[in-house]
C-alpha positions as CSV (number, residue, x, y, z in Angstrom):
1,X,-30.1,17.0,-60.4
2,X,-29.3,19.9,-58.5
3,X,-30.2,23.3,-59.2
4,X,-27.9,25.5,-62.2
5,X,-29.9,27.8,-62.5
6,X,-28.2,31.4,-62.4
7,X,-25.0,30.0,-61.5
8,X,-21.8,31.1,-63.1
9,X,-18.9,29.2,-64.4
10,X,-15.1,30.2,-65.5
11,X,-13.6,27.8,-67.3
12,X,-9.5,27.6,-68.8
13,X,-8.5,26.1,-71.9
14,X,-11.6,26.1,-73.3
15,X,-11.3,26.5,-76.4
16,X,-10.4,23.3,-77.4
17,X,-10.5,19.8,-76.0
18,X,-11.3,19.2,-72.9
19,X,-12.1,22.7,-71.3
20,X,-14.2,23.0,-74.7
21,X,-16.1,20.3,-73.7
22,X,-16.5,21.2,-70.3
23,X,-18.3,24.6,-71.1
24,X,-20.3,23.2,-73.8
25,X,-21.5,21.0,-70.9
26,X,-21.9,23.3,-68.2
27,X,-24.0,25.7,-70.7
28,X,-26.5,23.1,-71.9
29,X,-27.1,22.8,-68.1
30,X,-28.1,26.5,-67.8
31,X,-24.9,27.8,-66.4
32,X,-23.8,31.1,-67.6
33,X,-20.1,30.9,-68.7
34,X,-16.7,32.8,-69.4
35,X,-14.4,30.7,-71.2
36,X,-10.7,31.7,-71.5
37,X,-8.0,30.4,-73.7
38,X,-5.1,32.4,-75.4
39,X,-7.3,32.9,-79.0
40,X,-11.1,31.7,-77.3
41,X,-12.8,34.5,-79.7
42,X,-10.9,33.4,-83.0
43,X,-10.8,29.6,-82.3
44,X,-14.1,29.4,-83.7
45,X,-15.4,26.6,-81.3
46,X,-17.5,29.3,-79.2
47,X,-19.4,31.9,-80.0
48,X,-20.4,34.3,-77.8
49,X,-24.0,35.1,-76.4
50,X,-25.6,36.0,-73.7
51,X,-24.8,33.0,-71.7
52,X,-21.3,32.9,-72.9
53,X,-18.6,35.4,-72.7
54,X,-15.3,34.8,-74.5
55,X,-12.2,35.9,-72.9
56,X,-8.7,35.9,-74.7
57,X,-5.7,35.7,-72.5
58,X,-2.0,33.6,-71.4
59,X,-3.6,31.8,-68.0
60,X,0.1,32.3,-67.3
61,X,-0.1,35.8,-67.0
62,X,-2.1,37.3,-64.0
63,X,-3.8,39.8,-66.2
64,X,-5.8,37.1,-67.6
65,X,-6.9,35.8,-64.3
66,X,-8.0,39.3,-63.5
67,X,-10.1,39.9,-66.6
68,X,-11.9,36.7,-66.7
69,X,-13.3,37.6,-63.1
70,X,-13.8,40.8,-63.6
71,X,-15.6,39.8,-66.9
72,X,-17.7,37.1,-64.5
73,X,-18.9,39.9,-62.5
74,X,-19.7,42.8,-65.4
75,X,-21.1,40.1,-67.2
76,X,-23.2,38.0,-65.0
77,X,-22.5,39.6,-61.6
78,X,-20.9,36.8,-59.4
79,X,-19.0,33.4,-60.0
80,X,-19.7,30.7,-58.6
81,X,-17.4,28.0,-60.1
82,X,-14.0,28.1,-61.7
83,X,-12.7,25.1,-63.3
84,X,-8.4,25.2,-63.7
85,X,-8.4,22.9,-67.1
86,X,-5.7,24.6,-68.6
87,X,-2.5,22.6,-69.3
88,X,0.1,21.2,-71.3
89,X,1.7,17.8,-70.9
90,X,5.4,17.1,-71.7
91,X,6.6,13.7,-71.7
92,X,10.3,12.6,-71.6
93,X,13.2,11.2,-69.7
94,X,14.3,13.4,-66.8
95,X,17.4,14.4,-68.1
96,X,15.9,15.5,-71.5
97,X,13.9,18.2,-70.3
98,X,14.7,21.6,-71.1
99,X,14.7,24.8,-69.8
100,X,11.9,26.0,-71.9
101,X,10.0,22.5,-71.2
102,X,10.3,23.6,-67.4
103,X,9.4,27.5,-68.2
104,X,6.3,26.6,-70.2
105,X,4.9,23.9,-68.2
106,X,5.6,26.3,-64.9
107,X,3.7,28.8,-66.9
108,X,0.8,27.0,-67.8
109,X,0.0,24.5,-65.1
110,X,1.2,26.2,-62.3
111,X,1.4,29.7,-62.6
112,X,-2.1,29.5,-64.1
113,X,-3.5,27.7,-61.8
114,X,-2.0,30.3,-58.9
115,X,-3.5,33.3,-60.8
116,X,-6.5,32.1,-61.6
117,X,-7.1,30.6,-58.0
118,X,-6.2,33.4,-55.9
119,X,-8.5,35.9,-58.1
120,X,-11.4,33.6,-58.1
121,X,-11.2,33.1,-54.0
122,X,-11.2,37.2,-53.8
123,X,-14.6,37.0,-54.7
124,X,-15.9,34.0,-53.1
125,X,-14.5,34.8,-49.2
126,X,-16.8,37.8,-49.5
127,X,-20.1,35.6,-50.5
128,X,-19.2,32.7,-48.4
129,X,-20.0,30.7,-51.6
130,X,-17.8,29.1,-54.3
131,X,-16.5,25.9,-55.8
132,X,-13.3,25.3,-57.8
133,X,-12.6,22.0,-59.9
134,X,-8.5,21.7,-60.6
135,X,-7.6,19.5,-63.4
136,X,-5.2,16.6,-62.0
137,X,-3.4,13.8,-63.7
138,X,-4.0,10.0,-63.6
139,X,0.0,10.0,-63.4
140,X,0.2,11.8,-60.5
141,X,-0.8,9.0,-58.3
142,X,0.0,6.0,-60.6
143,X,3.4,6.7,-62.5
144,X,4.1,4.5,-65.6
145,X,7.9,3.4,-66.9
146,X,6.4,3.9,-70.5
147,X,5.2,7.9,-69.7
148,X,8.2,8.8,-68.0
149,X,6.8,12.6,-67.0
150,X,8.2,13.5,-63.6
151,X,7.8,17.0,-64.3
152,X,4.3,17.6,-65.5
153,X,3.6,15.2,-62.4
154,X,5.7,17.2,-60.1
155,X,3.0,20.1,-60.6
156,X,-0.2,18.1,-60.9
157,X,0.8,16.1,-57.6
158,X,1.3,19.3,-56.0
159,X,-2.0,20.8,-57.0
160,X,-3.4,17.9,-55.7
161,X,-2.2,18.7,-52.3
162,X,-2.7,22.3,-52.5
163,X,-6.3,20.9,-53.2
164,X,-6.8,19.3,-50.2
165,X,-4.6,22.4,-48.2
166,X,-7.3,25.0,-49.8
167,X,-10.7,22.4,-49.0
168,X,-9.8,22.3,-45.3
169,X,-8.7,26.4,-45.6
170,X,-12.0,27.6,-46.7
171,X,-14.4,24.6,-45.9
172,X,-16.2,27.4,-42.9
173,X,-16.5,29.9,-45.6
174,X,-18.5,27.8,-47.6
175,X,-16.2,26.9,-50.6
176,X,-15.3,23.5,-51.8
177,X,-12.2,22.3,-53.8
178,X,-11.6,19.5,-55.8
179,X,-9.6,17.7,-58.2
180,X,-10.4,15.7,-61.5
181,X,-7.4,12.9,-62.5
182,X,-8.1,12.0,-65.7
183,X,-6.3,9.1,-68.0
184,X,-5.8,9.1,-70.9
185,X,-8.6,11.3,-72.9
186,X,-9.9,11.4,-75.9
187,X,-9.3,14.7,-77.6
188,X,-7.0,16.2,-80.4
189,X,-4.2,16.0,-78.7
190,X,-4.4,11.8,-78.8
191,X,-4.1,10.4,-82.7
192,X,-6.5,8.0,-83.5
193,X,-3.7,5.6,-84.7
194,X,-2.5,5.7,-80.7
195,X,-5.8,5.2,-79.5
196,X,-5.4,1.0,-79.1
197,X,-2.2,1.5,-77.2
198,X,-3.0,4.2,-75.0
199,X,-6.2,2.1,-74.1
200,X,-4.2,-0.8,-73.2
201,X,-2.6,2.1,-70.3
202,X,-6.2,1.5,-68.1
203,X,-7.3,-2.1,-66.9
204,X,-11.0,-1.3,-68.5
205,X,-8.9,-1.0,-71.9
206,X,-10.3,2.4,-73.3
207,X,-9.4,5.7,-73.4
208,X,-11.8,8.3,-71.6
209,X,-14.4,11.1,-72.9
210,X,-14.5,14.5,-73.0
211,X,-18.3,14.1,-71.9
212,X,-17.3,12.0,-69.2
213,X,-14.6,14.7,-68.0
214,X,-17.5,17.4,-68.0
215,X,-19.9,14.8,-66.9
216,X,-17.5,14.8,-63.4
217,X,-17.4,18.4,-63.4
218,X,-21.4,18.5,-63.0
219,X,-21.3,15.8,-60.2
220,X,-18.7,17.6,-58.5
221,X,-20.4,21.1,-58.5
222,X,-23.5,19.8,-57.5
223,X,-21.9,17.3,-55.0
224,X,-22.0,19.8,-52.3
225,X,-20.5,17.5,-49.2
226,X,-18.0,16.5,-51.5
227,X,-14.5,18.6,-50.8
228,X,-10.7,17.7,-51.2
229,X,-11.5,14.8,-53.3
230,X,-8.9,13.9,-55.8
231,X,-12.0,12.0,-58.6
232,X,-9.6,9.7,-60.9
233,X,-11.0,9.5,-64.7
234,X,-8.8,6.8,-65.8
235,X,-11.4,3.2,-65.9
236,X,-9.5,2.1,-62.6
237,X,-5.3,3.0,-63.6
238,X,-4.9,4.3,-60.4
239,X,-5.7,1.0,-58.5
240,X,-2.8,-0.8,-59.2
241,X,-1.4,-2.9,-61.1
242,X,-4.0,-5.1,-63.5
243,X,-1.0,-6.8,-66.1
């Protein structure tokens, strides 16, 4: 087990799901943590502490990105890792998507993950220390006729590559990046009633955790030869075919 102690996390989205999930995880282990969502002190899933600072905000917006760091640093005086979990996912024909579709997921998934990125490296060139975990897609590398989703795909494929473009950019300055692709997870955003047929979707014929998401967060960050990894959540999908 390697060593949490005094390191600080920044975690999207957390307010629900999987981000929730993922700062629950990463403060059980010690870490101090600033979790950001657009309503992360009224959800009522965190409450804030002296190990946990609660910090409401659009991920879109680059405001947010600049008050969770600075909020990092005022709070607990460095950061150390920054996981990009924030997302949406819209799935539907090509030619059905919308404007807005396009706007929001741009927004979100994107935009957020540019923000958030480029305010989090500001800090870490200067220590010559950081990690950051993006949040990928299963999808991305193993499309499916039955989830048509070519646009959310179009932006989580590319922040795979920009993972790997960013681990060989700042690998002498002591900072890793990686990715987590999960499958499909178990969280609110699945209904129970869909849960047998989106475990038929992986060949081990389940759905994932959100413990096992932050579960590959922890291995990640302490996984400190491990850079530009894409680590697929999804019980083997991204194989190949199994039916």
């Amino acid at each position: 087990m390697h060593d949490t102690n005094g390191k600080v996390a920044l975690v999207t989205g957390a307010s629900s799901g999987i981000g929730l999930g993922i700062a629950k995880a990463l403060l059980d282990r010690g870490y101090d943590v600033v979790a950001t969502s657009r309503h992360a002190s009224r959800a009522g899933t965190l409450v804030a502490s002296e190990k946990l600072a609660l910090v409401d905000g659009d991920v879109g917006e680059a405001s947010t990105a600049s008050r969770a760091v600075d909020t990092a640093l005022s709070r607990f005086g460095k950061l150390d890792l920054l996981v990009n979990n924030a997302g949406i996912f819209i799935g539907r024909p090509f030619t059905d998507y919308t404007d807005d579709d396009y706007a929001r997921l741009l927004s979100t998934n994107l935009t957020g993950f540019y923000h958030m990125t480029r305010a989090a490296l500001r800090h870490m060139v200067p220590r010559q220390s950081g990690h950051i975990v993006n949040m990928g897609a299963s999808l991305a590398s193993q499309p499916m006729a039955g989830i048509p989703s070519a646009l959310p795909m179009l932006i989580k494929g590319g922040i795979e590559a920009a993972t790997r473009s960013l681990a060989i950019e700042y690998a002498a300055r002591g900072i890793r990046v990686n990715v987590i692709a999960p499958g499909v997870i178990d969280t609110p955003m699945v209904p129970k009633d869909k849960h047998a047929q989106f475990a038929a979707l992986s060949p081990a014929n389940r759905i994932g955790t959100v413990e096992e998401i932050a579960d590959a967060v922890l291995y990640l960050d302490g996984a400190s030869f491990v850079s530009g990894e894409i680590l697929h959540l999804d019980g083997g999908a991204h194989a190949g075919r199994w039916s």
